[in-house]
C-alpha positions as CSV (number, residue, x, y, z in Angstrom):
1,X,-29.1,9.7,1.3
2,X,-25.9,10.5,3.4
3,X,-22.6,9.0,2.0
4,X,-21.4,5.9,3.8
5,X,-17.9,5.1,4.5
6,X,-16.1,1.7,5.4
7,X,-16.8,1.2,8.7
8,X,-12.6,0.8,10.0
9,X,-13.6,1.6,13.6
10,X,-11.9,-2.1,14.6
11,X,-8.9,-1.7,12.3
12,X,-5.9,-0.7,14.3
13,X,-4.3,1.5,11.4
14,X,-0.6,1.8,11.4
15,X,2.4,4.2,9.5
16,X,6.3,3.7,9.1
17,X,8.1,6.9,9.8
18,X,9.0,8.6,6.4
19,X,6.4,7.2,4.8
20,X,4.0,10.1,4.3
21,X,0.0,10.0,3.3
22,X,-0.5,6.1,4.3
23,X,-1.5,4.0,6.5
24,X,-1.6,-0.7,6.9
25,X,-3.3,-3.2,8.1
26,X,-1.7,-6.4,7.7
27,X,-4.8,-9.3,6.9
28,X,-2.3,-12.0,6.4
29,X,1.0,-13.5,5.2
30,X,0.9,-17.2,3.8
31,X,4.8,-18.1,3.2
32,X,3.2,-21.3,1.3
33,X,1.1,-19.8,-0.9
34,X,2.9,-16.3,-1.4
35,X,0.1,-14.4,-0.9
36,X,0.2,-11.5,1.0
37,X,-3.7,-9.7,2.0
38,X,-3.4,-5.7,3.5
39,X,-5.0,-3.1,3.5
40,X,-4.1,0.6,2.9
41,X,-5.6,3.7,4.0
42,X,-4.4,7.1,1.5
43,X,-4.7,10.7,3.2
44,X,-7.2,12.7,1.1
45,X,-5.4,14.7,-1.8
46,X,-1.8,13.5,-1.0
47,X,0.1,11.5,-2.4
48,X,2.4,8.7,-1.4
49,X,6.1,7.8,-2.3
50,X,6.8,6.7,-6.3
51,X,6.7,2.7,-6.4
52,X,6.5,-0.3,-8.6
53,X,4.4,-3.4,-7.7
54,X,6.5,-6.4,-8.1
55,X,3.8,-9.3,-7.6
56,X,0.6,-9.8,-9.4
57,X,-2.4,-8.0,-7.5
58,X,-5.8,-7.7,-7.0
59,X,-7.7,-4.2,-5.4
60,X,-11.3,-3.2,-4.7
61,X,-11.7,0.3,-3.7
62,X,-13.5,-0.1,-0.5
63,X,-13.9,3.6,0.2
64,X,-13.2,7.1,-1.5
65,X,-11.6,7.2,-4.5
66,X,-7.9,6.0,-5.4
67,X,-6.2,8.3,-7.6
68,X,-3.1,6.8,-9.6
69,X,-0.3,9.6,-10.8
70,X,2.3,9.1,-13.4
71,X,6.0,9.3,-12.6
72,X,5.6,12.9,-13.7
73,X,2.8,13.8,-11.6
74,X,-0.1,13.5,-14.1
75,X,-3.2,12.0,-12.9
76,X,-3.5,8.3,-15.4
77,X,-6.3,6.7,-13.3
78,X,-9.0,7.6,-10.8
79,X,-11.0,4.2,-8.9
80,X,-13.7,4.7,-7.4
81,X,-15.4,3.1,-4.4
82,X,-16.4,-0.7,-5.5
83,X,-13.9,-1.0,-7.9
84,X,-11.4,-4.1,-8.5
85,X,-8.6,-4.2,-10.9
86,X,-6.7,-7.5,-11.1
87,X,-3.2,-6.6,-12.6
88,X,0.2,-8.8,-13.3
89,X,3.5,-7.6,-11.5
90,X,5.3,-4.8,-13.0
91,X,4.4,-1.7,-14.9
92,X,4.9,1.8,-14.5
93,X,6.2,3.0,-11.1
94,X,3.8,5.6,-10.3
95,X,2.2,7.4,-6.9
96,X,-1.7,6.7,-5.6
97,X,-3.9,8.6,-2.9
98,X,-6.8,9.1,-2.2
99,X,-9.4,11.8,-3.7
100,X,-11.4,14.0,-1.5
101,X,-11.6,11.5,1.4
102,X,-9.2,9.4,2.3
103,X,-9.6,5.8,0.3
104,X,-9.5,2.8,2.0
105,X,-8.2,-0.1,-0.5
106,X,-8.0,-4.1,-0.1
107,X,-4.9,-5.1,-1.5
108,X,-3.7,-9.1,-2.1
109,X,-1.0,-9.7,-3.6
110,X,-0.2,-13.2,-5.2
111,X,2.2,-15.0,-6.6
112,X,5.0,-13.5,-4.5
113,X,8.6,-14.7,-5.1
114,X,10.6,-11.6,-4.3
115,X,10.1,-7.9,-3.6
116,X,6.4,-7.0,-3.6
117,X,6.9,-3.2,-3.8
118,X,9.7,-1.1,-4.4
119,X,10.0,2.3,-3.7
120,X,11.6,4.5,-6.1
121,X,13.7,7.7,-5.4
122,X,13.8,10.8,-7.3
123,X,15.9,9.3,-10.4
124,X,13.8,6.1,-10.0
125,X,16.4,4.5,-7.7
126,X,15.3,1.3,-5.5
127,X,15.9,2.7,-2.4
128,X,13.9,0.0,-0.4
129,X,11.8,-3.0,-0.8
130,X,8.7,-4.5,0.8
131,X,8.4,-8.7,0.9
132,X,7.0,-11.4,2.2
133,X,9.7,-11.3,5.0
134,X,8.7,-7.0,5.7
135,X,5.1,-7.7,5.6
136,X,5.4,-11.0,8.1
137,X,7.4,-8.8,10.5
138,X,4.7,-6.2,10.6
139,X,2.1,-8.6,10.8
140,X,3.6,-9.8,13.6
141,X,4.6,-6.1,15.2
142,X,0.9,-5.5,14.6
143,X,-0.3,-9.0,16.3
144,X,1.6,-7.9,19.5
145,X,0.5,-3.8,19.3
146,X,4.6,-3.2,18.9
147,X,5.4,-0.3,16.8
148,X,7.3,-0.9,13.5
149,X,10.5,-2.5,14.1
150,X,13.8,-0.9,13.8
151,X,13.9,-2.4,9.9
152,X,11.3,-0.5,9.2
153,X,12.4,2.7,10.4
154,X,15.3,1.2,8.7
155,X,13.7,1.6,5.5
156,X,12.8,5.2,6.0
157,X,15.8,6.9,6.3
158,X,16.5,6.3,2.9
159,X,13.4,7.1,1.4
């Protein structure tokens, strides 16, 4: 039987500039409940930027394979398609992607009350942050098919 994908032909998929291997789909942003629902898309056999997830967190896998790497570069984790991990906020900053086809990954993120993601530079650095506030403006680029705003682009020059 042939291998079947998530079908993302209706998902506008989006990038910020200097943010390599990844694409978003905002779902939702509930200010009240501080809960953010996205979802990611990582390039086949690439790698994105080192992070650390600041909010509790839920994934399932919905396509491919999502691959987590150490700080150093070693492989720790590989989920597959159908798989959900429910995790509290913080632990090892570390890089994902996707395995030989790109993954496709339903994130929601709970309990938010500051940062939800920061992104680490090469001395493990905070060089920018992603919130409630980040997420809402790109929800809200997205609703109106505006590309990421200038905060955003922001953002990437000092990643």
């Amino acid at each position: 039987m042939p291998e079947r994908g998530f079908d993302d032909r209706n998902i506008t998929w989006r990038t910020i500039d200097g943010f390599d291997h990844i694409a978003y789909h905002v779902l939702s942003v509930d200010e009240d409940a501080r809960i953010v629902d996205l979802l990611f898309r990582f390039a086949a056999n690439e790698r994105i930027v080192l992070h650390r997830h600041m909010a509790d967190y839920r994934t399932l896998v919905l396509q491919g394979e999502l691959r987590i790497y150490r700080p150093d570069g070693a492989l720790k984790e590989v989920r597959p398609v159908g798989s959900y991990v429910a995790a509290s906020a913080g632990g090892e900053p570390h890089t994902e992607g996707g395995g030989d086809c790109d993954a496709i990954v339903y994130f929601t993120n709970r309990n938010v009350r500051g940062p939800i993601y920061e992104i680490l530079g090469p001395e493990g650095e905070v060089v920018a942050t992603f919130g409630i506030p980040e997420f809402k403006e790109l929800l809200e680029g997205q609703s109106a098919g505006r590309p990421p705003s200038e905060r955003a682009g922001e953002l990437q020059t000092k990643v």
